[in-house]
N, C-alpha and C positions, 0 to 999 in steps of 0.2 A: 519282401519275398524274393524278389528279381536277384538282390543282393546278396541272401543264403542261399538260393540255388546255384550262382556261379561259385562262389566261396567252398559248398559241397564239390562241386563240381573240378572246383582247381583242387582242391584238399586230397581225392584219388588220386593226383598225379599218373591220370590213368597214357597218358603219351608217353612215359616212359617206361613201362612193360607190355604194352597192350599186345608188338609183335614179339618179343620175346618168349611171354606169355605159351600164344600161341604156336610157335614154333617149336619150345622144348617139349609142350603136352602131345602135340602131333607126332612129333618122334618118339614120347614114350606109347602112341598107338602103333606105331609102324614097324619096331619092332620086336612087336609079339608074334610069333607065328600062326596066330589062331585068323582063324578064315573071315574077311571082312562080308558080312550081310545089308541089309537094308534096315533090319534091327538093332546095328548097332549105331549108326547116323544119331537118336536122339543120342544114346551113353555118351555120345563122342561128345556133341553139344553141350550136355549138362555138367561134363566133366572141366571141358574148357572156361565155362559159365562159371564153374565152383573155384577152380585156378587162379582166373583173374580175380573174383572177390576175396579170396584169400590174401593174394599180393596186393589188392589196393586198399586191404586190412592194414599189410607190413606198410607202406606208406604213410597211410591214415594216420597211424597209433606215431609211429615215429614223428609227423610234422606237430601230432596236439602237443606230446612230448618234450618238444625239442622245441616249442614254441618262442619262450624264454629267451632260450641259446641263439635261435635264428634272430631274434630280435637287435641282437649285436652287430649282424653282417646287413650293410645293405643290400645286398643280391638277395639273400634268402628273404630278412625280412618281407622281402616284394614278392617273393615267388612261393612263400609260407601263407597262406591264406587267414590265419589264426593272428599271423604278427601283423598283416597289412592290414586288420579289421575289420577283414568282409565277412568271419564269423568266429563267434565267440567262442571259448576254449569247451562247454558246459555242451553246446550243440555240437562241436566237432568231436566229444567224445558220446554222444550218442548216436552220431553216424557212425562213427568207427567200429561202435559195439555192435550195432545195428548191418553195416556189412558184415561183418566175421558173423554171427548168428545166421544169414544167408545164406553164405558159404557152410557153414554146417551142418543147415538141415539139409540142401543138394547133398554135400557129402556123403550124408546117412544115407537117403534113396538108391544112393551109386552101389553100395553095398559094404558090408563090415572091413574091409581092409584100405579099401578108399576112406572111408569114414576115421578110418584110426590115422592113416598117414594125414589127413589134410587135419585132421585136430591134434596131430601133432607139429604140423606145419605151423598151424595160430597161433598155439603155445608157443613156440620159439620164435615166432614172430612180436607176440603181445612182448615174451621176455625180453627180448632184443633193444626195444626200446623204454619200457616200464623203465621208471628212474628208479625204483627199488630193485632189481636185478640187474637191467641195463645190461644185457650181454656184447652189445656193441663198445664197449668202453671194458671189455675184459681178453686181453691179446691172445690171439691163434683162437681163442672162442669166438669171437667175434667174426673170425674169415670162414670158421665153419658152421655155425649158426644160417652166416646170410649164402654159403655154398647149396645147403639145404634148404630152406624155407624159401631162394626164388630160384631154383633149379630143382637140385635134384628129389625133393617131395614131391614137385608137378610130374615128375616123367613118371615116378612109380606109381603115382595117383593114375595118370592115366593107362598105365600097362596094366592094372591089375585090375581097370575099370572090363577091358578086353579077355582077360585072363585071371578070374577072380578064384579058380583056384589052384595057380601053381605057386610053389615055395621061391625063394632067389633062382632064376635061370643065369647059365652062363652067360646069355646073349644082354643081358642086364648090366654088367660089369662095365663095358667098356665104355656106352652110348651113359651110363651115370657117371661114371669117371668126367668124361669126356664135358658134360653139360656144368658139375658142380668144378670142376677146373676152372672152368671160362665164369663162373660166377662168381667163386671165392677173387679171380683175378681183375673183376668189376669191382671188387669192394676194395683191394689197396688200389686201385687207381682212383676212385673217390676218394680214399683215405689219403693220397696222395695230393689230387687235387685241394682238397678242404685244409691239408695240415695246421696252414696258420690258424686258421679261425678255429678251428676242435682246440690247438693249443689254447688260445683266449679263454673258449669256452672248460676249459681244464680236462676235454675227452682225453681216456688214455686209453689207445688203442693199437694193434699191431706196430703199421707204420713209426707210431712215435716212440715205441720202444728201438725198432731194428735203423729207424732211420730209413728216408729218403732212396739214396742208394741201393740199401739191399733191398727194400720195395721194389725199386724198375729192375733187380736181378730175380726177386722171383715171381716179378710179374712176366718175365721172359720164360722161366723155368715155368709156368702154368700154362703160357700160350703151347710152349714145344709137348709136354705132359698132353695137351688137348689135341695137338694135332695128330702126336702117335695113336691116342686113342681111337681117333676118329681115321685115319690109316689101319688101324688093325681092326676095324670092324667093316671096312673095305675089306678085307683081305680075306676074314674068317665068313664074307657075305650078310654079315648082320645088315647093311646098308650097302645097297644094288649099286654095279659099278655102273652102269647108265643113268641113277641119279647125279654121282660126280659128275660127270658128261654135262649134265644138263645145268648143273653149277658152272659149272669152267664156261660152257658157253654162257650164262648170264651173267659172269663174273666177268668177261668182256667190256659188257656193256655198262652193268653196277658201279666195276672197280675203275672205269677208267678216269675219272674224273679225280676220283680220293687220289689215287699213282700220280697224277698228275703234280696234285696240291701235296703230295709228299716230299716233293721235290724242295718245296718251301717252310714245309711241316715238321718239328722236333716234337720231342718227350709225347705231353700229352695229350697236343692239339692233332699229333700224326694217329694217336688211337683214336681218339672221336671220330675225326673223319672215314674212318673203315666200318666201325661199330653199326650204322643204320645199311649202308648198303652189304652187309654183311649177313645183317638181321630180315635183310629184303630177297635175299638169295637165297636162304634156307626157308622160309615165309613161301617162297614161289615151287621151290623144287618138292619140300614137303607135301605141300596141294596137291602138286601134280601125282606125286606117290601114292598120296590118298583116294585121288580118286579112281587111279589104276590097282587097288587093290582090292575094288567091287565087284574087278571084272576077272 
């Protein structure tokens, strides 16, 4: 038992979305411009609840999946819970089906447009890895697939949990740009990372079409795309200039260590090192937005 609970437990890979998660959903709360109350606290909660089940779906499905394929790399092997044999592929696809069914009945209580986006978030998630579609192994579908389903589905999911019934707002544009940019640009930096072993494994996807190089060229070209976004929703006030403020000050404190190990740091070990305290600065500044929007 001991042994399928941790196995469950690794198989979420829930430490590698849990703040991001939370982060892009709070921002697709923040900004709506609809008046935050007391009644909305659970919406916010069940919505963030539905989010993360959703992405520890995209996870899930992809490691029962790719179980096989991980079996080739030692790293993965050991960090695949299916190939290291802490649980069998038969159990690991009944939790899998068994989260995403969670995620979809929250969904449905949230209301009908929540419920369509976040089941269409599973679906491109379930498709993404399913070896009979496998849209991660189909180039440029594959950077927008995972742009969507661990980004920008969660922001609309939660804006529209707040705002259930307006059509696409302007204020919508920038802050989705902005979040599925920085996502699509997580997926060629894995693709980047993994290349040799997807090669082994025969994936064929973005990266190993355009090659290496032009991956670090428009994984540049999706940082600067993400920063003007995130600049022009500063600008237009969709996102209060005293929250930057309160970034830059704890971007002080977050970023000084990573600047430091930059100095030492190339290609992809100089992204990792930004990526958590990066995700701990908008984690903090978010909150803080949130809970000044009660008042």
């Amino acid at each position: 038992m001991a042994k399928t609970i941790t196995g469950v437990i690794r198989l979420t890979r829930y430490e590698d979305y849990l703040v991001q998660v939370i982060v892009t959903t709070l921002l697709g709360f923040l900004i709506t411009s609809a008046h935050f109350s007391l009644t909305n606290i659970p919406r916010m909660f069940w919505v963030i609840l539905a989010n993360l089940l959703c992405v520890a779906f995209t996870f899930m499905i992809n490691d029962v999946e790719d179980a096989q394929d991980d079996a080739r790399d030692t790293a993965k092997a050991k960090r695949n819970p299916i190939s290291a044999g802490l649980l069998s592929k038969n159990l690991g696809y009944f939790f899998t089906i068994l989260t995403a069914a969670l995620s979809a009945i929250i969904f449905y209580f949230l209301g009908p447009i929540p419920f369509w986006l976040g089941i269409t978030c599973l679906l491109i998630s379930a498709s993404y890895s399913w070896r009979i579609l496998r849209l991660k192994a189909i180039p440029v579908i594959d950077l927008l697939s995972h742009g969507l389903m661990l980004a920008g589905l969660q922001l609309l999911c939660a804006y529209y949990v707040i705002n259930p019934y307006t059509g696409i707002h302007y204020d919508l544009v920038a802050p989705f740009i902005f979040v599925v940019a920085i996502s699509v640009r997580g997926q060629l930096f894995n693709q980047v990372r993994d290349f040799e072993c997807d090669i082994k494994a025969g994936i064929r996807h973005t990266t190993s079409i355009i090659g290496i190089k032009t991956a670090h060229f428009l994984m540049t070209a999706l940082l600067t795309l993400a920063v003007i976004m995130f600049l022009h929703s500063l600008i237009i006030k969709i996102i209060p200039l005293w929250i930057f403020l309160i970034m830059a000050i704890l971007g002080v404190f977050f970023l000084k260590k990573p600047l430091i190990e930059a100095k030492k740091s190339r290609g992809l070990a100089l992204t990792y090192n930004f990526q958590n305290p990066v995700l701990y600065i908008g984690l903090i500044s978010f909150t803080i937005w949130t809970i000044t929007r009660f008042f």
